[in-house]
One Martini backbone bead per residue (centre of mass of N, CA, C, O) as a GRO file, in nm:
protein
  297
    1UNK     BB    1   0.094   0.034   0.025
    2UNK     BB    2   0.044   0.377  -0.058
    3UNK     BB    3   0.141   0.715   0.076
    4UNK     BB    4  -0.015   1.011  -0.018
    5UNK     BB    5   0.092   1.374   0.028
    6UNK     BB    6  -0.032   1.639  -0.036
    7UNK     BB    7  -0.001   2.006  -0.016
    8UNK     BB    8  -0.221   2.064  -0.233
    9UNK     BB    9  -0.477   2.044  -0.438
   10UNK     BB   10  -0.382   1.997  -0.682
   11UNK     BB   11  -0.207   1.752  -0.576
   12UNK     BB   12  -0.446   1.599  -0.558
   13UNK     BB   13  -0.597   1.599  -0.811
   14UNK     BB   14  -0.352   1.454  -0.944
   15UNK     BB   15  -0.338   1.206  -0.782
   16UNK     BB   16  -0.628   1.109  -0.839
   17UNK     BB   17  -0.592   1.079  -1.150
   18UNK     BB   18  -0.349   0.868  -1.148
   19UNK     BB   19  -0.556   0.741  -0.871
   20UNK     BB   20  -0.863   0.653  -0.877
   21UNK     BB   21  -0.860   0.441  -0.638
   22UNK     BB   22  -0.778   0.592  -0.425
   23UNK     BB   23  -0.818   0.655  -0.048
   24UNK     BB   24  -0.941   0.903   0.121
   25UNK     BB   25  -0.766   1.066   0.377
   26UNK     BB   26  -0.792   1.195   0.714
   27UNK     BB   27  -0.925   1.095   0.984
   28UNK     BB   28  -0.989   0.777   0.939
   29UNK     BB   29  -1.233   0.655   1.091
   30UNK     BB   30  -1.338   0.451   0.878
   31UNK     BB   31  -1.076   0.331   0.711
   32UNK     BB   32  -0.933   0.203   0.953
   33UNK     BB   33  -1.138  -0.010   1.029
   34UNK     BB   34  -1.148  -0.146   0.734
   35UNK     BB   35  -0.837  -0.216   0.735
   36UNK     BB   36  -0.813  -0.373   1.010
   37UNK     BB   37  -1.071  -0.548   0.947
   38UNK     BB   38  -0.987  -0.603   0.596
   39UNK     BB   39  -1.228  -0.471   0.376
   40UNK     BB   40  -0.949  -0.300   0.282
   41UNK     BB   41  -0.713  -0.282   0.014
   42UNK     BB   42  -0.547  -0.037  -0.076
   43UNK     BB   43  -0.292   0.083  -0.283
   44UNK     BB   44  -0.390   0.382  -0.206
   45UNK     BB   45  -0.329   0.655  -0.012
   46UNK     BB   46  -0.479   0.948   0.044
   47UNK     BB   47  -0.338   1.243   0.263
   48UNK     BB   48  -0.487   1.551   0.306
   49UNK     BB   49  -0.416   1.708   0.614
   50UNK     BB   50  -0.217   1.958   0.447
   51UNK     BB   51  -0.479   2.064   0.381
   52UNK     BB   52  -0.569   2.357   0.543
   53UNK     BB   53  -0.900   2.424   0.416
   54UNK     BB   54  -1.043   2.154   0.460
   55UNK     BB   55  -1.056   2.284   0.776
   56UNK     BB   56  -1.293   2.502   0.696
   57UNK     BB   57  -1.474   2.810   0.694
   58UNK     BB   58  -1.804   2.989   0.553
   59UNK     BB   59  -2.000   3.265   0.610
   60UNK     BB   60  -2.270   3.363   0.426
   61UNK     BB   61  -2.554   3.495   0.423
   62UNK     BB   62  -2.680   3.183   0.303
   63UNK     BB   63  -2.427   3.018   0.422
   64UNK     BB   64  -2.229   2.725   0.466
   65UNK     BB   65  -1.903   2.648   0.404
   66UNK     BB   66  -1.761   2.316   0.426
   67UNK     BB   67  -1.500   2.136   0.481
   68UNK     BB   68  -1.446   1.834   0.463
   69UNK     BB   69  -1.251   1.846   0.750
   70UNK     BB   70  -1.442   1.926   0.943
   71UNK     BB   71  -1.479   1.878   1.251
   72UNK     BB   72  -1.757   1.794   1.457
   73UNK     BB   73  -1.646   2.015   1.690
   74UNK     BB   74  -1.677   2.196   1.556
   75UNK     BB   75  -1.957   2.279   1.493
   76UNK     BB   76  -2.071   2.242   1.787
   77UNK     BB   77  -1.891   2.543   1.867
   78UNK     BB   78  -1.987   2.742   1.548
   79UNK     BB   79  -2.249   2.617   1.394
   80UNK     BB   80  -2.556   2.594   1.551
   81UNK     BB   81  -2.723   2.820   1.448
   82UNK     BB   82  -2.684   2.765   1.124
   83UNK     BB   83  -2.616   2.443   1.184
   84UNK     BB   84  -2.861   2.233   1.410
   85UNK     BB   85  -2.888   1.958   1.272
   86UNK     BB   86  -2.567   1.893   1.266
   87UNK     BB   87  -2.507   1.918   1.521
   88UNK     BB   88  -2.656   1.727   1.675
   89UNK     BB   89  -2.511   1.498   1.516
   90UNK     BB   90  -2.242   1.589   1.621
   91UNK     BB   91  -2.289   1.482   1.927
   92UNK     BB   92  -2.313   1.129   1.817
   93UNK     BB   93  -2.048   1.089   1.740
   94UNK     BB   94  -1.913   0.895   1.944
   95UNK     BB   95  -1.646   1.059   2.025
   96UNK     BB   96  -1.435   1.315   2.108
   97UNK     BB   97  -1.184   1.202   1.938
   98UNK     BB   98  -1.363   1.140   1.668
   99UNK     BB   99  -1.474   1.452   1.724
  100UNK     BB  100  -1.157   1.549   1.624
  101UNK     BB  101  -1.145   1.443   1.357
  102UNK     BB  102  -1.448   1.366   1.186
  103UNK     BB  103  -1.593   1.439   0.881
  104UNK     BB  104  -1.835   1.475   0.646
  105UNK     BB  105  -1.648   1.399   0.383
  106UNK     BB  106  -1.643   1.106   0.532
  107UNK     BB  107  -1.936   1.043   0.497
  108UNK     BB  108  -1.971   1.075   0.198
  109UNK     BB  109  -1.729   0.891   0.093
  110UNK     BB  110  -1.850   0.635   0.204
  111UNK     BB  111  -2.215   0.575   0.245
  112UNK     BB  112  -2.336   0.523   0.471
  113UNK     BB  113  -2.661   0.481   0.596
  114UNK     BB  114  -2.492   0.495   0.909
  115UNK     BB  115  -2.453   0.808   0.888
  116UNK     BB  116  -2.483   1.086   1.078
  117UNK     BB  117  -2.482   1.351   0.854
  118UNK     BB  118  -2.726   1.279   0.651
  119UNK     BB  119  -3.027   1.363   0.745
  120UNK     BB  120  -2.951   1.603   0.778
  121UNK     BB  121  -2.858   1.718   0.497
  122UNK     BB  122  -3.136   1.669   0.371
  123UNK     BB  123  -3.293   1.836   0.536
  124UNK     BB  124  -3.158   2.087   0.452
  125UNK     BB  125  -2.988   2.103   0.116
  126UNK     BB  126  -2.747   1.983   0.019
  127UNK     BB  127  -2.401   2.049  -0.110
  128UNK     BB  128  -2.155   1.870  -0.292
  129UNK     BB  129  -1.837   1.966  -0.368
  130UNK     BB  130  -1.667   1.871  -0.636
  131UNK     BB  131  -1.338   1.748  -0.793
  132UNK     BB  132  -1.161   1.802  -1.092
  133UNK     BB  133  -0.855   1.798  -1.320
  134UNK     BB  134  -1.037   1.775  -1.578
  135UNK     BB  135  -1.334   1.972  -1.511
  136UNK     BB  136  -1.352   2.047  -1.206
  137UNK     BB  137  -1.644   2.191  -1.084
  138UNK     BB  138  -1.918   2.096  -0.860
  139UNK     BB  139  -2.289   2.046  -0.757
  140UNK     BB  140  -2.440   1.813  -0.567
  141UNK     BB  141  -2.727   1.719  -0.469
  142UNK     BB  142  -2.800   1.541  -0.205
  143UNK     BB  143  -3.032   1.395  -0.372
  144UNK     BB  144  -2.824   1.236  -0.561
  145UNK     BB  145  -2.572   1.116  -0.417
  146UNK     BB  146  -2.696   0.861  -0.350
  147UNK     BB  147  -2.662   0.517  -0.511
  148UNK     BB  148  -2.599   0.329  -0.278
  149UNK     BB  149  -2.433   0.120  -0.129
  150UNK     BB  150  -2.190   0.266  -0.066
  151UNK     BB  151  -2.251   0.473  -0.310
  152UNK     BB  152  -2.140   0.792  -0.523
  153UNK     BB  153  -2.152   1.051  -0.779
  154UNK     BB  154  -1.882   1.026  -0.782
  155UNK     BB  155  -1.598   1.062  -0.999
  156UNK     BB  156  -1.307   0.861  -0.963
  157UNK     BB  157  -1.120   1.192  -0.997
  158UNK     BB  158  -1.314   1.280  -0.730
  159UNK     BB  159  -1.324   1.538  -0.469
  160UNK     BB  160  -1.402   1.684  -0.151
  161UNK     BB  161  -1.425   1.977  -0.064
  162UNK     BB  162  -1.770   2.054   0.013
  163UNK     BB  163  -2.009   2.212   0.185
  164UNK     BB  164  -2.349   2.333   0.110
  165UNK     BB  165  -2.543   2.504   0.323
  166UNK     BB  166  -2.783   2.634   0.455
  167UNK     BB  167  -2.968   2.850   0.675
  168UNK     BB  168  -3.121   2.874   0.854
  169UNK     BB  169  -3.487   2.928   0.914
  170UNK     BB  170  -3.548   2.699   1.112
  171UNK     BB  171  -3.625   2.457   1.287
  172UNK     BB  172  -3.451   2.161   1.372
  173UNK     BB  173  -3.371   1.805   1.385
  174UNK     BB  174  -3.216   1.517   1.564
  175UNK     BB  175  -3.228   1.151   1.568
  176UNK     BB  176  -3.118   0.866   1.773
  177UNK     BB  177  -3.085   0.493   1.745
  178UNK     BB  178  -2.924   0.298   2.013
  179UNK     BB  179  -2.782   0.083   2.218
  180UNK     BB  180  -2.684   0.335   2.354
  181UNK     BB  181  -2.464   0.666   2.390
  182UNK     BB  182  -2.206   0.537   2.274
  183UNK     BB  183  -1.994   0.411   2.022
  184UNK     BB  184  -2.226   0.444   1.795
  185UNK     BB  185  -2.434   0.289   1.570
  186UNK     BB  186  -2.697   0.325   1.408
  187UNK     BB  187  -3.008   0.199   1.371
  188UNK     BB  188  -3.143   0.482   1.364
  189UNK     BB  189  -3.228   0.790   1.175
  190UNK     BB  190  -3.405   1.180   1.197
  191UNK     BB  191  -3.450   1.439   1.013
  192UNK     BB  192  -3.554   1.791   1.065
  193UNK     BB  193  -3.680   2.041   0.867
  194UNK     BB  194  -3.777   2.398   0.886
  195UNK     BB  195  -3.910   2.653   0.611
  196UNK     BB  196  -4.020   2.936   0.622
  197UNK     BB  197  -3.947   3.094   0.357
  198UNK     BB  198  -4.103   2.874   0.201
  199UNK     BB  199  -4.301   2.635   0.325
  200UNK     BB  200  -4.107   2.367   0.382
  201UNK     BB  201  -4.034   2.050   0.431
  202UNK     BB  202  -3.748   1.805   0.579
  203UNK     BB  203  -3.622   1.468   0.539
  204UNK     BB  204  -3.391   1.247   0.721
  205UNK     BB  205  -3.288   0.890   0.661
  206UNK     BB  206  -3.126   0.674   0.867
  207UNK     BB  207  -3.034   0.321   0.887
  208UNK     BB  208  -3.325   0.256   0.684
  209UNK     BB  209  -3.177   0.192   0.412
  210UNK     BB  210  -2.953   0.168   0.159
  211UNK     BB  211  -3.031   0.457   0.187
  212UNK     BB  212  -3.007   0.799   0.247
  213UNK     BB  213  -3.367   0.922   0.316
  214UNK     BB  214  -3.656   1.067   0.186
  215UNK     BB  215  -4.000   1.141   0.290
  216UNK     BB  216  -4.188   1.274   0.031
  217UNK     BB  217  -4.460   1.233   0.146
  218UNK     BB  218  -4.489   1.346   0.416
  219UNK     BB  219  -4.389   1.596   0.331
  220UNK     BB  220  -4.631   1.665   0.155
  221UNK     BB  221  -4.839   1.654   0.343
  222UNK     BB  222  -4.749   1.835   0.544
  223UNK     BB  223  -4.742   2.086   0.352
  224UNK     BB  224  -5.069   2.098   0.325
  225UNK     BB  225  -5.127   2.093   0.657
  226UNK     BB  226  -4.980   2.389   0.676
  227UNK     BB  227  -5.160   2.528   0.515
  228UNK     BB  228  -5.455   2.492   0.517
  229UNK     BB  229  -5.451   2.587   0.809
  230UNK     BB  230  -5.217   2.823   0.842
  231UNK     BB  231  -4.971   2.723   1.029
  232UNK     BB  232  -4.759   2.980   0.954
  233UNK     BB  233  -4.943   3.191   1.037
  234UNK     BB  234  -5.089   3.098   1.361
  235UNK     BB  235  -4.911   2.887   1.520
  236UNK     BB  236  -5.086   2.620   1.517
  237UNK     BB  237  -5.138   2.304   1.633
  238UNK     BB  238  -5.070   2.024   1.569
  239UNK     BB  239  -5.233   1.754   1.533
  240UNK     BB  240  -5.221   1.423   1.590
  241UNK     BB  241  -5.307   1.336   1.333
  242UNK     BB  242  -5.098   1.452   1.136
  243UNK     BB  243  -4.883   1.351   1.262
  244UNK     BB  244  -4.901   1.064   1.266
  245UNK     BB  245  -4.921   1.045   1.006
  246UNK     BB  246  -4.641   1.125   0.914
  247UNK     BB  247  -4.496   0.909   1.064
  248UNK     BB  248  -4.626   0.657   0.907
  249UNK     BB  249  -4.492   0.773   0.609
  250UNK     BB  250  -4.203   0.765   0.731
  251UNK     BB  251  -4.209   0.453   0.807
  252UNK     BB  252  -4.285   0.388   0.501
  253UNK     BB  253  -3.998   0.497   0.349
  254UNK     BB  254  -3.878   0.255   0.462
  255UNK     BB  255  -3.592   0.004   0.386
  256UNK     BB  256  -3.523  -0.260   0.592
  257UNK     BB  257  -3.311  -0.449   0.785
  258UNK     BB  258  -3.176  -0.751   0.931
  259UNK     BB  259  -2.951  -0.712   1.217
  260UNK     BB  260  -2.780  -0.700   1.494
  261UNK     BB  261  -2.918  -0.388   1.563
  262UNK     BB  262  -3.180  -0.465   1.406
  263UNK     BB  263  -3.472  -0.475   1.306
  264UNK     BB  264  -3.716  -0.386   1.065
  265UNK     BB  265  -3.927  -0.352   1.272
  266UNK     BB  266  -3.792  -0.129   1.456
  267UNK     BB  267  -3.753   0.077   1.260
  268UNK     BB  268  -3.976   0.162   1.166
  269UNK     BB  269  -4.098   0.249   1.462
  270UNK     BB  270  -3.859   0.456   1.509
  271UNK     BB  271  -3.934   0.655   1.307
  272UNK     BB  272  -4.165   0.714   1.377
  273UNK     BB  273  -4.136   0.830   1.647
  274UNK     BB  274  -3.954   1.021   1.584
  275UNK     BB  275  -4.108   1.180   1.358
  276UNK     BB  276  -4.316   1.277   1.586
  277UNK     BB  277  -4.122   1.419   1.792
  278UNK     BB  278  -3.953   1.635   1.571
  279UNK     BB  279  -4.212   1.778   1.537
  280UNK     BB  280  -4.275   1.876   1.806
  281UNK     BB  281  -4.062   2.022   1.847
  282UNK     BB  282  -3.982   2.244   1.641
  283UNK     BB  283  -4.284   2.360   1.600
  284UNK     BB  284  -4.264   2.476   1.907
  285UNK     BB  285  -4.004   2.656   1.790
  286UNK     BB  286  -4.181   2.806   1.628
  287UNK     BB  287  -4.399   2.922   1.804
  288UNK     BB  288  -4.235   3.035   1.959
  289UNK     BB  289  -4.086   3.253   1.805
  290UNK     BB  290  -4.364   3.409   1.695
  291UNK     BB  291  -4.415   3.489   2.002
  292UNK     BB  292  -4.190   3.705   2.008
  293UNK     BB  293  -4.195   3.861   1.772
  294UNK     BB  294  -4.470   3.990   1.874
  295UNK     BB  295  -4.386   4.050   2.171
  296UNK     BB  296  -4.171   4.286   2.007
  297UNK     BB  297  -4.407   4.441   1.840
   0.00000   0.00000   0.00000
């Protein structure tokens, strides 16, 4: 096994042309387990860690650019305001050690159906920056990027340089079912995200189906559901029965197998709590928010 280090980005795309199998390494949280574990060899290691943009970020006025090798801890730490269901997400990934390592770049080119960062980003509607020597850059919007069990949108010369979110616009939430409470893979997670500028509603699905998927009819559903009765402008409780349905619409998008850390039959009612739980959240953080807003006026 050969391990490349570039010291500049350009150096990195011109070696990941040359080895387009190469895999990139930074943290190193997934690729060095799969490699101790036996479960990959490959010939190349490319280096990141050298680059140091990609554990950079920047806020622009309605975005934030996040370099791929950014650590959960910054997250956690920095950018709670602008991007909460990332953070909340990167509160659950593994340790302090782990979260002081692992960045989202890494979680996006494993493609894990049970990375943790997978949700949130489906919820927010990010992209993701790629970029190769021959081609350039370009920006994959988040529903393209997953096309397979950990296989996603990158061409073999293509490097993920980072991730463009949206800054919130309104309250998010992310929820994860674990064995324990710490250094654990997900049985199953779900992330929400409320859009009050447009008026619609996303969410995120991780490690219950073969990829991190979207419940777009919940979405369709719900969306239709707080139109129909005002409440984005009245900001009144949403029914049980909306929740329900909503939930159950959730469990239904889901398309999970039975595996060590759970049955497909607890995934599905798991999301489904999920998601009845963390519309109760959000929702009642929006119609607070909307209350401050009047008795300021």
């Amino acid at each position: 096994m050969d391990f490349l280090r570039p010291a500049s980005w350009e150096e990195a795309l011109a070696a990941k042309a040359e080895h387009p199998a190469a895999v990139p390494i930074a943290g190193g949280t997934d690729v060095m387990v799969e490699i101790n574990f036996g479960h990959r060899r490959p010939g190349h290691l490319l280096d990141l860690n050298r680059i140091g943009e990609l554990a950079e970020w920047e806020t622009g006025a309605d975005f934030v650019r996040l370099g791929a090798s950014v650590p959960y801890a910054a997250i956690m730490d920095n950018l709670r305001a602008e991007l909460p269901g990332l953070a909340l997400a990167s509160h659950t990934v593994a340790s302090p050690q782990i979260r002081n390592r692992g960045g989202v770049g890494g979680n996006l080119g494993t493609a894990s159906p049970a990375g943790d960062a997978h949700p949130a980003l489906l919820a927010a509607g990010a992209e993701v920056e790629a970029e190769s020597a021959a081609r350039g850059s370009r920006r994959i919007p988040i529903d393209d990027f997953y096309t397979g069990v950990k296989r996603n949108a990158l061409a073999p010369d293509e490097l993920i340089r980072a991730v463009r979110i949206k800054k919130a616009d309104g309250p998010q939430q992310y929820s994860k079912a674990g064995t324990r409470n710490a250094m654990v893979i997900a049985v199953c997670a779900f992330g929400l995200a409320l859009h009050p500028a447009t008026r619609t509603v996303r969410t995120g699905i991780g490690s219950a189906a073969p990829t991190p998927v979207r419940a777009k009819t919940a979405e369709e559903f719900l969306n239709a559901a707080l139109e129909e009765g005002g409440l984005w402008d009245n900001g009144e409780t949403i029914t049980p029965s909306v929740a329900q349905r909503f939930a159950d619409l959730c469990a239904a998008a889901c398309n999970p197998i039975d595996d060590v850390r759970g049955t497909a039959g607890y995934r599905r009612r798991a999301v489904g709590v999920m998601a009845r739980r963390t519309l109760t959240w959000t929702w009642e953080s929006y119609r607070g928010t909307r209350r401050t807003l009047k008795g300021a006026a």
